[in-house]
N, C-alpha and C positions, 0 to 999 in steps of 0.2 A: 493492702496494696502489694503489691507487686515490683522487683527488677526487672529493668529492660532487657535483663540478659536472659531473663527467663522466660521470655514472649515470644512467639511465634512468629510474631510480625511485628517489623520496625518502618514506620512511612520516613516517606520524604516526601516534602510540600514545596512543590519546585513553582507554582501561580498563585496568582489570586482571581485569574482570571477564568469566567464562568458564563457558561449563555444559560443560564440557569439562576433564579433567585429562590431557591428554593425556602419555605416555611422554617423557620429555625436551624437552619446551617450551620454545622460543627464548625465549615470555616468563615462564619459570618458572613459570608459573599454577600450577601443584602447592604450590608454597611461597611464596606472597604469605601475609603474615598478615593482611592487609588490603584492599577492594576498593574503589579511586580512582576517579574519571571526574577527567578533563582539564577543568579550568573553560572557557567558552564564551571567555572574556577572551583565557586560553592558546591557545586552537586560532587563534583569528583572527591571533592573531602571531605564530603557525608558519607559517600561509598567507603573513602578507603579507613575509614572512621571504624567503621564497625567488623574491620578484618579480626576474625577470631570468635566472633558471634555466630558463623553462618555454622550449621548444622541440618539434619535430614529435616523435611519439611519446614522448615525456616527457611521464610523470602524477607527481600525489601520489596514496600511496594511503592511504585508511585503515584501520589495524588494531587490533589489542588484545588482550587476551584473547579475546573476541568485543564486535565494537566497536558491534553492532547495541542490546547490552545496557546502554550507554549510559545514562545515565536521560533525558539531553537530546540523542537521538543523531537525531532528527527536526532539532529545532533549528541545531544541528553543522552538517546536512547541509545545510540549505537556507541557509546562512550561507555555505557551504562552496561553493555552485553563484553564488553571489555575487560570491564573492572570487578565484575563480579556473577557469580553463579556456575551454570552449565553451558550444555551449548547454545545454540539457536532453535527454533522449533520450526518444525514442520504443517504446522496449522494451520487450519483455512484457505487450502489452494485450489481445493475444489468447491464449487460454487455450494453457495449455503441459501438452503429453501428458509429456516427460519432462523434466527439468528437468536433467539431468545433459548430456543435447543443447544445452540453455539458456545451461550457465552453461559449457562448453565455446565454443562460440559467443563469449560475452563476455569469455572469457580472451585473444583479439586484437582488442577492437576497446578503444583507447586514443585514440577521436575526440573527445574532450571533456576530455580530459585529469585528471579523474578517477577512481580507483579504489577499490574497499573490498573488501577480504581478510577473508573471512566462512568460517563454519561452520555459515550457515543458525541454523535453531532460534526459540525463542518469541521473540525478537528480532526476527529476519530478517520473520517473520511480521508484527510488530502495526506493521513499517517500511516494508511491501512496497512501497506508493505511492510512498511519498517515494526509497526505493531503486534501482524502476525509472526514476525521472525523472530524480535527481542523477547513476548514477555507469552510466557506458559501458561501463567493463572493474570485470569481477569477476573475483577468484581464490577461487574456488571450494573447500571441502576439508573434507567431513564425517565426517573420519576412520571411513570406515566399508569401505576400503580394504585394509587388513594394507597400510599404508603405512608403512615407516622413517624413524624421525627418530633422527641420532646424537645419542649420548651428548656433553656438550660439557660439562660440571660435573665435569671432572678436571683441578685443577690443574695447572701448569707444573711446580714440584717431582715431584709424584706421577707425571702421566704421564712423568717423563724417569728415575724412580726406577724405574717399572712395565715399563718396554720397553727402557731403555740407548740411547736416542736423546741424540745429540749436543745440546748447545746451540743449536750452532749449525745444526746443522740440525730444529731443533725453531724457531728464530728466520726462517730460510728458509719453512718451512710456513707460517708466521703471516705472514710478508709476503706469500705467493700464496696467502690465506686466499679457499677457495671465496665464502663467507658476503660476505667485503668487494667481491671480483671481480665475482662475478656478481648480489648482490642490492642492499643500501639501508643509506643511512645513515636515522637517524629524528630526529626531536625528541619527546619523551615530558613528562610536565608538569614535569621538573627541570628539562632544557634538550637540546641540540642535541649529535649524535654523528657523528662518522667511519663506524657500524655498531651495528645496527639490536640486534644481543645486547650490545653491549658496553652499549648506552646501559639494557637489560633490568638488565645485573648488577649496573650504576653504581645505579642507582635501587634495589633490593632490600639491597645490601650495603653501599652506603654513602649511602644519603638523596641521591645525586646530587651527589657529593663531586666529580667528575669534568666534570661540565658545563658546554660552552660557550654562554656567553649568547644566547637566542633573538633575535638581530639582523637587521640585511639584509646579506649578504653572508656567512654563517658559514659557508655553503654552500661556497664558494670556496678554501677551507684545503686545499692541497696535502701528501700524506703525511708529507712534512717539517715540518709545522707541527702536526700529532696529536698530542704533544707527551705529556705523561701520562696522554691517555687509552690511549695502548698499554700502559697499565699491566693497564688492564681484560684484556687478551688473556691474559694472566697464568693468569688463573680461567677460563680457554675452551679445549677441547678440540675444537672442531670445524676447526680448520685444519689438524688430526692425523688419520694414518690411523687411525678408532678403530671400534670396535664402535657397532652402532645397535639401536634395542628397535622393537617392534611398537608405532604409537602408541597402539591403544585396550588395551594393559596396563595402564597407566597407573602403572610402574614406573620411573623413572628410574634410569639407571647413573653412580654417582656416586664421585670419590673421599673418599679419609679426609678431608683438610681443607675437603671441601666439608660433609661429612658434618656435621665439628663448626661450621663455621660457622652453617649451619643451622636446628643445633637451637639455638644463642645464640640466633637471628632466632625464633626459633617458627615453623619450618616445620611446618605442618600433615602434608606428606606423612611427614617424619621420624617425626613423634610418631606417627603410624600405621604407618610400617617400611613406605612404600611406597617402597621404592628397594633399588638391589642396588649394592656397595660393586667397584669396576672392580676387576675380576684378572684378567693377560693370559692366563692358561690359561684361565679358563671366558669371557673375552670374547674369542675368536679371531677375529673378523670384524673385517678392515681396510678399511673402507666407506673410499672415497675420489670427490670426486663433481668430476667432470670438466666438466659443463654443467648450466646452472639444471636445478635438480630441484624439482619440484614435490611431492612427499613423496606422493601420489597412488596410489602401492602400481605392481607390476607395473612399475618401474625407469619411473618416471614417467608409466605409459600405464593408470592403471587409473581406473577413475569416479569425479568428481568430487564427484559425487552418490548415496551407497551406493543399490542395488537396495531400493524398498519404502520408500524413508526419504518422509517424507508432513508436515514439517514446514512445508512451502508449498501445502499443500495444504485445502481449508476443513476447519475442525472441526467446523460445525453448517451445519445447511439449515432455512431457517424460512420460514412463506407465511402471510400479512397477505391478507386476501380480504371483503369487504362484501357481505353478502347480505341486501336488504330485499325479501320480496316475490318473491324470486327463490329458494324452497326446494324446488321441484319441479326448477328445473334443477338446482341443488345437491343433490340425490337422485341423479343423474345423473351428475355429475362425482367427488363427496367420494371413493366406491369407489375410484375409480381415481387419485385425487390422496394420500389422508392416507399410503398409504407412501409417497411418495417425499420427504417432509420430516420433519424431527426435532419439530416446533413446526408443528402446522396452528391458527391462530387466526382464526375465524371470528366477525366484528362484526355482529349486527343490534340491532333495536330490541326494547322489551319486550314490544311486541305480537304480534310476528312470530314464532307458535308453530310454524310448521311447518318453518321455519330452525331454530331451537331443538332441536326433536325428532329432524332429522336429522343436524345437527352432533355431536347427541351422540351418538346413535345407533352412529355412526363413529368414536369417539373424538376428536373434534376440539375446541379450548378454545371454548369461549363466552363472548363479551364481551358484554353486556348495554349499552344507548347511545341515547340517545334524543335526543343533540346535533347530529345531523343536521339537526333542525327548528328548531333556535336561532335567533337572530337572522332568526327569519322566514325561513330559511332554505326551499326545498322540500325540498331533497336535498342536505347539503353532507359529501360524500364525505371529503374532508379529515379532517375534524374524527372520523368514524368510523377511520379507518386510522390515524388519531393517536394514538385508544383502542386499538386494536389491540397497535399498535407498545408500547404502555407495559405492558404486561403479559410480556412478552418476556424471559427469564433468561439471560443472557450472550449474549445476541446477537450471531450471528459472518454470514453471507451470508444473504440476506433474498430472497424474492420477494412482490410485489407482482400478481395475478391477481385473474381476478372468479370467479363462482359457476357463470357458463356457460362454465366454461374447461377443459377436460380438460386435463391437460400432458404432455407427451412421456415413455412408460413406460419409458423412456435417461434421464431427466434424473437421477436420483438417481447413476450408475454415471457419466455424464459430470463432472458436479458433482465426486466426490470420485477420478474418475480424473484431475484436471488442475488445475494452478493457474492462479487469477485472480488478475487484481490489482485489488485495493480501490478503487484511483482512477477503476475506471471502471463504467458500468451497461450490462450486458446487455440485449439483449433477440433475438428470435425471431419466426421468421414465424406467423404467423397462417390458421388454414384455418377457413372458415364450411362450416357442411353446407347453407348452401341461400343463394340469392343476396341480398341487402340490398339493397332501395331505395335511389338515392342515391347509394351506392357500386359503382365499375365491375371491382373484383375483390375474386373468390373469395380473395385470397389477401392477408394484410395484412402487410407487414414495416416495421415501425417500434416506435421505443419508446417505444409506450402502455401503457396502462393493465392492458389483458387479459396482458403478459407485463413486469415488470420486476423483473431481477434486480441486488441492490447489497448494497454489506457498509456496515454499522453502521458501520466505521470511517472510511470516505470522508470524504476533507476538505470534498468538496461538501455535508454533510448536519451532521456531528457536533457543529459548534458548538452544533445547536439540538436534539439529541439528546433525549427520542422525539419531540418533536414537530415532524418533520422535513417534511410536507406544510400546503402554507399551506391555512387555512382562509376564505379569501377569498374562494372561490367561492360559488355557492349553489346550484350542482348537482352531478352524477359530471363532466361535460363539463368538460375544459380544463384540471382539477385534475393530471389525469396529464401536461399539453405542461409545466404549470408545472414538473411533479418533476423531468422529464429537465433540464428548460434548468437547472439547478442544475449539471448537469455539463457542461467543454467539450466542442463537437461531436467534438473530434477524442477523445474518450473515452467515447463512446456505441458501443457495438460489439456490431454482429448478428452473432449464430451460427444457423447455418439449420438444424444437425442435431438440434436441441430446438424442434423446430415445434409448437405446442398446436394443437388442434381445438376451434372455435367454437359452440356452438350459439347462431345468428345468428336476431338480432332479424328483424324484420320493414322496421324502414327506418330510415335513419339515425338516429342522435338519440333513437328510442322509451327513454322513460322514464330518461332523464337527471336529471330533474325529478320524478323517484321512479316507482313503479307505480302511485299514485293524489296525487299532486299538489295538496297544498289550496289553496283561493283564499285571497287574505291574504297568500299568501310570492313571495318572491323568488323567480322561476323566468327559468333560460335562455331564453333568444330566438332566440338565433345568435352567430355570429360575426364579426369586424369581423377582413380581410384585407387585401393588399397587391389581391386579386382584389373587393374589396368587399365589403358586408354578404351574409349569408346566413343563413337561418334556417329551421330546421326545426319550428316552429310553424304556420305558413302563414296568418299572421295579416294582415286585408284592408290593414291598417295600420297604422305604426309609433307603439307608445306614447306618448303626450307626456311621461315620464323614462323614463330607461333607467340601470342602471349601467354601468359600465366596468370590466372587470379585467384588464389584461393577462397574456399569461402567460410573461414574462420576467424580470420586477421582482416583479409583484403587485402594483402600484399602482392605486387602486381609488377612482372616482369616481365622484357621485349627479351629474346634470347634467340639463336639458330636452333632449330630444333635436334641437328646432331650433338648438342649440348646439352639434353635435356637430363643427361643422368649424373650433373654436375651440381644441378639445383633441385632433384627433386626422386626421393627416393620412399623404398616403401621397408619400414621399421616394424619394430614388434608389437607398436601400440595403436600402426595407423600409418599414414603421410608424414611425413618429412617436407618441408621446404622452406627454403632461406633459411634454414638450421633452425627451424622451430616446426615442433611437431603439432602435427593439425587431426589426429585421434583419428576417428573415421569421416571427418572432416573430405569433401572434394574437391577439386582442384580445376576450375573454367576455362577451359585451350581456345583460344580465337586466333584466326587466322585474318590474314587481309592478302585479297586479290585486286591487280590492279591498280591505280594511282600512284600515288609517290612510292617508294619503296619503307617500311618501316626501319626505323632508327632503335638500335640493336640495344640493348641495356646496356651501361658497363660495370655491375657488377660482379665481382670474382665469384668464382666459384663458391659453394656455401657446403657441398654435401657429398659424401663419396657417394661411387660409380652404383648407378643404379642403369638396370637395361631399358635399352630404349623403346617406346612404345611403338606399335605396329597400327597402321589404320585399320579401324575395324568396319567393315561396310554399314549401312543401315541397316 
């Protein structure tokens, strides 16, 4: 046997909970009559438990039944990336064709000193984000292999009565027990183990009668000081040559006195006869396991990940699209867009009978909206795809396109052939059929408006769930720079083999401010850069108010525009305004002509004298 302090790896057993029963389960999951989670309290001083332990290739990892399942297992984890190891990881942000590649891949990389021993599943899934960020190395294993797991639920008495093995050499086995040798001691929510099953039997058979106090330094107990918890070995069969079951049987090979134990505890599996009672003639297999075995099927060499298994994979595909005024091109694209998503919802206004007609035409939802015009608004796009968004029934990966957008006849086959991860937004190149005023290529790659893809669950978006696009704007312009900067740049990620086709306006900017634009509202002007004003109006000159929106914050101001170098200036990193800097971040000028007079901001001043912008024609 072995010290804890001398192992590579120390688990934590933060569940009991499992969508898995698998054949002979190191954490008995078959017969739990109950399903625990690990208090947040308990986990943080398991971590801060083992301070002094951590060294090169040394992780803690997390397990459990399946530890994803968790109900606070988001929480855990990001407490857990806190308390101990490296940084965060950069994994899995680009889409993943096989995931069994993946998570092979992550099975050596121990740089952050984090691990989680998973089985995938609706867990793994609603965690992805937070999973790719916190843990560097995964062990991987969705029983979906004909992987062996031995039989270990045959007592000491039983297996020496079953085969005529000495004492003492049933006491030799247990001392160069594989389980102790080559894997982990754990701490589970009773307390702290020598080994990762004994602390499993302690906690089911005896409420954690056996447990040493979750301290700092408990780690450090030399085999000589194991003391009664060698008693747990007692009830363990796996430092024995013994028979192993198929794990997705979901049969356990058990003996008599595990048997009656058992059914005292109300093992579920018993009261169902899912178990087979050890007899050395019908269990003749004497699996003996010389090096970590990873239960993986095919004497450790088979996939991690079963063939077809699609639990990382999106469940639904849904597209949020505003069409006012734009129904002839959306005649044009809906054909060839509504299969390729599950959910096509299509926003116009009440007037806009020829959207209507062809939306439905096609089978696509129709949101009825007339909030666009609000607050004086001309065109406030937001507030449409806001509507959109709330009609939405389990909302799993979302795009975000316009009406003049054909999308790539692969996207549907790409989408559910790969996993993405939640934390970050897609997006795709862009191809116009005819050149745009303004703009110096045919070819657009960024992530606007006309392509953005993101899951409902993203931590960038969810707190404000549906109403995840600010309505601050008072056009379509600028509303899409604000959505992405929601997410870090380093999680904005183009894929180029999902390119949509444009049918391109006529010059920049045309009808951002709707298709016919009333006097009295709030309409776009331009924009306010680190390169200066510009505006695609071509107005002989600049309104005496303007608004301000940036589009990093949102922060939104009515001001004179003789004023303009009071609130908004250009710094060595980007923009400046309202005294927080907006990087290369830009800044949404609206003007209003016409009706009431606008009502002037009163806030002071925020930023020294910066010069004041000049209209630039279109």
């Amino acid at each position: 046997m072995r010290s804890p302090a001398d192992m590579d790896i120390v688990q934590i057993d933060i569940s009991t909970k499992c969508h898995l029963k698998c054949s002979n389960c190191t954490r008995l999951i078959p017969h739990q009559t109950q399903r625990a989670d690990m208090e947040l309290e308990t986990f943080e001083r398991a971590v801060q438990s083992m301070e002094g332990w951590n060294g090169p290739n040394k992780l803690i990892g997390i397990i459990a039944g399946e530890p994803t399942l968790h109900a606070n297992f988001e929480q855990i984890s990001l407490r857990f990336a806190e308390l101990w190891g490296g940084d965060n990881t950069n994994n899995g942000k680009f889409p993943i064709k096989d995931f069994n590649d993946f998570a092979n891949e992550r099975l050596f990389d121990r740089s952050n000193g984090r691990g989680l021993w998973t089985s995938l599943g609706a867990g793994f899934y609603r965690n992805y984000e937070t999973i790719m960020s916190v843990y560097s190395h995964f062990n991987t294993n969705t029983h979906e292999s004909a992987g062996q797991h031995q039989a270990l639920l045959i007592t000491r008495a039983d297996y020496i009565a079953a085969t005529g093995i000495s004492e003492l050499q049933w006491e030799q086995n247990r001392d160069n027990c594989w389980v102790q040798k080559l894997w982990s001691a754990t701490i589970n929510d009773k307390g702290a183990y020598f080994c990762e099953v004994a602390g499993a039997i302690d906690r089911l058979y005896f409420g954690g009668k056996h447990a040493w106090p979750v301290e700092h330094g408990w780690w450090q107990r030399q085999p000589g000081d194991f003391g009664d918890q060698l008693e747990l070995c007692n009830y363990c069969a796996l430092a024995q040559p013994g028979p192993s079951q198929l794990d997705i049987l979901e049969r356990d090979i058990i003996s008599p006195q595990h048997r009656d134990i058992l059914r005292k505890l109300g093992s579920p599996a018993i009261k169902k006869h899912n178990y087979e009672i050890f007899d050395r003639e019908l269990h003749k297999q004497k699996r003996e396991v010389e090096s970590r075995d990873n239960y993986v099927g095919n004497d450790g060499a088979g996939r991690r990940v079963g063939i077809g298994h699609n639990s990382t994979k999106p469940k639904k595909l849904s597209c949020v699209l505003v069409s006012v005024g734009y129904g002839e091109a959306l005649a044009q694209t809906l054909p060839r867009n509504i299969d390729q998503f599950d959910d096509m919802i299509v926003v116009t206004t009440s007037t806009d009978l020829r959207t209507q007609e062809v939306a439905a035409e096609h089978g696509a939802t129709v949101v009825i909206s007339d909030r666009c015009f609000d607050d004086d608004h001309a065109f406030n796009k937001g507030k449409m795809l806001n509507d959109g968004l709330a009609v939405l029934k389990e909302p799993d990966w979302i795009v975000f396109t316009d009406a003049d957008i054909a999308v790539n006849p692969q996207l549907r086959d790409v989408m559910f052939g790969h996993s993405w991860n939640p934390g970050c937004l897609y997006f795709t190149a862009r191809r116009d059929n005819a050149p745009v005023e303004g703009q110096f290529d045919k070819v657009n790659l960024e992530p606007n408006g006309y392509f953005q893809l993101f899951n409902a669950r993203a931590k960038a978006i969810r707190d404000t769930w549906p109403k995840i696009v600010s309505e601050d704007f008072c056009s379509a312009g600028s509303v899409d720079t604000w959505f992405f900067q929601q997410w870090p740049v380093a999680n904005l990620i183009g894929i180029t083999d999902i390119e949509v086709d444009h049918i391109s306006s006529t010059s920049l900017g045309l009808n951002w401010n709707g298709v016919d634009p009333q006097p009295g509202k709030w309409r776009q002007l331009g924009i306010l850069t680190t390169n200066g004003f510009s505006s695609f109006l071509g107005l002989e000159a600049m309104p005496p108010v303007i608004k301000l929106t940036d589009t990093k914050f949102g922060q939104t101001i009515v001001i004179e525009t003789k004023d303009l170098e009071s609130y908004a200036r250009i710094i060595p990193t980007g923009l400046e305004f309202l005294g927080k800097d907006l990087g290369k971040s830009h800044i949404h000028v609206a003007f209003k002509d016409g009706g009431e007079p606008p009502e002037i901001s009163t806030l002071p001043p925020t930023v020294a004298p910066a010069p004041a912008p000049e209209a630039v024609p279109a």
